[in-house]
N, C-alpha and C positions, 0 to 999 in steps of 0.2 A: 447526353449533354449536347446544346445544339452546338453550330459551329461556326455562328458568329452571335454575339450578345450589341444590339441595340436600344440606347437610353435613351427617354425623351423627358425633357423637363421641362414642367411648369410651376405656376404658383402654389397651387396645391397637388399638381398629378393630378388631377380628376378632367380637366379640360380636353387633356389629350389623351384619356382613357377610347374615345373614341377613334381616332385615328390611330390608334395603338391597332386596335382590331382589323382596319381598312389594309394596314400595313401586317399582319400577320395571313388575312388572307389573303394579299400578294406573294407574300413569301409560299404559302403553300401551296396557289395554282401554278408557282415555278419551281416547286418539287427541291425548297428550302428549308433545312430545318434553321431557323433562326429562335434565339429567345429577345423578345421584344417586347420593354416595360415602360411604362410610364411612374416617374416619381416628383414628388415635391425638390424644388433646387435645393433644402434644406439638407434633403438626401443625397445631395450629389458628395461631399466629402466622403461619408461612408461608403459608399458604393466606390468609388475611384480604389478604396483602402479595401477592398473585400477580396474574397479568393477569384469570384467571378467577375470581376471587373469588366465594365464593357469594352467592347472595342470600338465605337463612338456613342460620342453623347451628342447628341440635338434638343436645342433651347425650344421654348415654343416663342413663337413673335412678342406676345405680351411682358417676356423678361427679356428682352432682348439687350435690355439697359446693363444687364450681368454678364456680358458678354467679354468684357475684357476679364474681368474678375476671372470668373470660370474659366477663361481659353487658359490663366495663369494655371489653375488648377490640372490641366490639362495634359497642359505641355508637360510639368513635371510627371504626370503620369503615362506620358508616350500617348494619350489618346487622339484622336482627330474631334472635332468639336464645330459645329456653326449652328444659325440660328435656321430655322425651316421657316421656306418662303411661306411669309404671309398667305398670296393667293392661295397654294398647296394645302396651305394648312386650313385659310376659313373654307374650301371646297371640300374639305378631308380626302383630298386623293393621297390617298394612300399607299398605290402603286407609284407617283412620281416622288415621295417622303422617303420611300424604301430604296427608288433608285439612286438619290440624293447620297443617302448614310452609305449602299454599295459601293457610290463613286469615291467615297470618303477613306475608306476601308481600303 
C-alpha cells in the first residue's frame, strides 16, 4: 500500500492523465512510493467516501470554477485541497505539481 495517496481532478481525468505520469516519476526518482491518480470531478464524491481516500486532492486549472464547491467537500473530509498552478500544469512539471500536494500533506 503506498504511503501517501494523491488525487488530481479534471473534467474528464484524462487531461491530467499526463502529468499524473510527470508526477509519479518524481515520486520515484525520490525513492517514494506514492499512489497518484487522476479522475473525472464526478469522481471526487466517491473517492472522498472510499477506504482509500486521498490525502489531497488537486483540481486541474480548467475546473477551477469548483473550487469552492469541492474545498466544502473537503473540509468535511479532513482533506487538504487547491487548484495546481496553471503554469505547473500547462508545462506538466510534474516534479513542482508533486512538490505542491507534499507541501499540502
Amino acid at each position: 500500500m503506498a504511503d501517501k495517496v494523491i488525487m488530481l481532478a479534471c473534467a474528464a481525468g484524462m487531461s491530467t492523465s499526463m502529468l499524473v505520469q510527470r508526477m509519479q516519476d518524481a515520486a520515484k526518482a525520490a525513492g517514494k512510493d506514492y499512489k497518484i491518480f487522476a479522475k473525472s470531478t464526478a469522481d471526487i464524491d466517491s473517492e472522498l467516501a472510499s477506504s482509500e481516500k486521498p490525502d489531497v486532492l488537486l483540481l486541474g486549472p480548467q475546473v477551477q470554477y469548483m473550487k469552492n464547491e469541492v474545498k466544502k467537500k473537503t473540509d468535511e473530509a479532513g482533506i487538504p485541497m487547491d487548484v495546481i498552478n496553471m503554469m505547473d500544469y500547462g508545462m506538466m512539471k510534474g516534479d513542482m505539481v508533486l512538490a505542491t500536494a507534499e507541501a499540502m500533506m
